[in-house]
Backbone bond lengths (Angstrom), bond angles and torsions (degrees), N, CA, C in turn:
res aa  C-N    CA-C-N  psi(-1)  N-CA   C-N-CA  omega(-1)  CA-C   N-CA-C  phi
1 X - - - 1.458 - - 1.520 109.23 -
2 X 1.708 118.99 133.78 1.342 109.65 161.39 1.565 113.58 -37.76
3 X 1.644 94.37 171.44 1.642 115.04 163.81 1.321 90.57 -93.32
4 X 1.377 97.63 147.27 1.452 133.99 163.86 1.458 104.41 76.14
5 X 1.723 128.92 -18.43 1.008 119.40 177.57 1.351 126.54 -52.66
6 X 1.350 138.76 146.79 1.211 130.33 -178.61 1.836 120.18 -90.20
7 X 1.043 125.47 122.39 1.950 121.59 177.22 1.632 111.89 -73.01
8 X 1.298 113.73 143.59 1.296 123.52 -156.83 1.318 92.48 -70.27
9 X 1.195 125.49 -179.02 1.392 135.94 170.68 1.131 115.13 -139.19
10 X 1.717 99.35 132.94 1.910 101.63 -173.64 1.378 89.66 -118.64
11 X 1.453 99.73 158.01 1.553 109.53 -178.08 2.113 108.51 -132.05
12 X 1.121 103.42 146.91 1.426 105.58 -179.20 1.660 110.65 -147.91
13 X 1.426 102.91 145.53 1.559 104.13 -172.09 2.089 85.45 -104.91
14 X 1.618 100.03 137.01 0.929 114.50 -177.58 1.997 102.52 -125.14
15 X 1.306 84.44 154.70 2.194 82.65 173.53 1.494 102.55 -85.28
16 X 1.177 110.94 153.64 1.745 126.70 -167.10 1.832 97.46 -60.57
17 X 1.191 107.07 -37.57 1.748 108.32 -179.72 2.015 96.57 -29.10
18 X 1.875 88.51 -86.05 1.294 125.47 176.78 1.472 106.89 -22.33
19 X 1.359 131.47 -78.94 1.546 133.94 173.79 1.132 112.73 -50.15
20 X 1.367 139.49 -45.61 1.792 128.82 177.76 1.735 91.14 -45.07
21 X 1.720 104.32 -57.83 1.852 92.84 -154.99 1.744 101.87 -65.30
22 X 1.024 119.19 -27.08 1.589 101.02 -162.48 1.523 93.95 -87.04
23 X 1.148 144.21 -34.24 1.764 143.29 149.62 1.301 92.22 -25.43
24 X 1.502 139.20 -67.58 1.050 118.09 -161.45 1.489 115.22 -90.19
25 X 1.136 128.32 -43.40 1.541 132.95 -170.89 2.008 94.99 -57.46
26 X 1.558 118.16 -20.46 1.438 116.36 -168.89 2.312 89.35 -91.77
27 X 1.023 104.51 -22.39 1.592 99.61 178.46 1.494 111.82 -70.56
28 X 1.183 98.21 -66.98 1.503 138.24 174.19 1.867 104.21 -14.38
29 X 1.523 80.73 -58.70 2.142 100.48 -178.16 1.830 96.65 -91.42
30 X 1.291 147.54 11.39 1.125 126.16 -178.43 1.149 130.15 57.51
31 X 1.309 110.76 29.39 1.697 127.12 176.83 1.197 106.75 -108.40
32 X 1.696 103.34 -171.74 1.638 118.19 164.82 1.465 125.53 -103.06
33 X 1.064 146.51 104.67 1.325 135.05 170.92 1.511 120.52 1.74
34 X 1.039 125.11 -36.64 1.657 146.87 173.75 1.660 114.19 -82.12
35 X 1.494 109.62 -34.55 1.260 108.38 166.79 1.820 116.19 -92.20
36 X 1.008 109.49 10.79 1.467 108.17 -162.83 1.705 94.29 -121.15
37 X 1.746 119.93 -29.50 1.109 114.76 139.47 1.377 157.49 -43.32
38 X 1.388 96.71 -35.39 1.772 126.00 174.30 1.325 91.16 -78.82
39 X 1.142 132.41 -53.04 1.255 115.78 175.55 1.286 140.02 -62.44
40 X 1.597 133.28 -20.39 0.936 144.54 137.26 1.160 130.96 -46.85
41 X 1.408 120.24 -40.90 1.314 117.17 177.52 1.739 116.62 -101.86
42 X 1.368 111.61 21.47 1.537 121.19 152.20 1.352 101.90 -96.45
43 X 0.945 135.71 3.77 1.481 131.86 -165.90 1.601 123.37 -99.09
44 X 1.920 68.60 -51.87 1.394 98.53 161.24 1.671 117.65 -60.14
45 X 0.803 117.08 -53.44 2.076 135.17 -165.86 1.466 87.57 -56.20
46 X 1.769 128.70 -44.70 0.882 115.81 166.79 1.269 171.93 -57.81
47 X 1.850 97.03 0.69 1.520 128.90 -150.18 1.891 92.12 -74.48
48 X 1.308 142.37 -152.70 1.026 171.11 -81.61 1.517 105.67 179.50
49 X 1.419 111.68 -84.17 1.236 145.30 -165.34 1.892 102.60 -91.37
50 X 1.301 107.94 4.55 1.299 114.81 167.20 1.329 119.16 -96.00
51 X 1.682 99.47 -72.32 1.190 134.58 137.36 2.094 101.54 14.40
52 X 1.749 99.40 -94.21 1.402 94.81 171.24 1.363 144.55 -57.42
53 X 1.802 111.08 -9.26 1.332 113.60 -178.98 1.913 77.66 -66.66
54 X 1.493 111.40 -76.76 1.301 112.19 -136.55 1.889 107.12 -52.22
55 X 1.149 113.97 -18.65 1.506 121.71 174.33 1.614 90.65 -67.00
56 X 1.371 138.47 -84.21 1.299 144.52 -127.30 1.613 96.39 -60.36
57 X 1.764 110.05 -47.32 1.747 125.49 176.50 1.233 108.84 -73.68
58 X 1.444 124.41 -6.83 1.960 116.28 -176.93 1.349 94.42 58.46
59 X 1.300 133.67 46.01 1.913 125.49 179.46 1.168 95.01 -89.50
60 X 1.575 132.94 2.73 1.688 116.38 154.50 1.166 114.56 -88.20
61 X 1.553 136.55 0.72 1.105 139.68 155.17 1.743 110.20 -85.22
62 X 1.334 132.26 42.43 1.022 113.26 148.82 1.262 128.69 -122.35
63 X 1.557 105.91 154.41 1.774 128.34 -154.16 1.595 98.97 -78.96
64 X 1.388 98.15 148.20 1.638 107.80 169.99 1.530 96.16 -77.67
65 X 1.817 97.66 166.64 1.526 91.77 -177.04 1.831 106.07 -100.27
């Protein structure tokens, strides 16, 4: 990523269960809630059945705007 550029921001409504654990599982490891997210959802991008959406759509062929 450039310097100074800014990263988009995604937002998600989660149930209070769900947010206590990732508040804690993101303490727990010495991260940020935001970094412990990014990490999940590379993880995720990585699955199998992911994997082929983004092959079948070429969504690694897409252009910045």
């Amino acid at each position: 990523m450039a310097k100074g550029k800014r990263k988009p921001e995604v937002r998600a409504y989660v149930d209070e269960d769900l947010d206590r654990l990732i508040k804690t599982i993101a303490s727990l490891k010495g991260i940020s809630v935001s970094e412990l997210l990014n990490q999940a959802i590379e993880v995720y991008l990585q699955l199998p059945e992911v994997q082929k959406i983004v092959e079948r759509h070429r969504l690694d062929e897409i252009e910045e705007d």
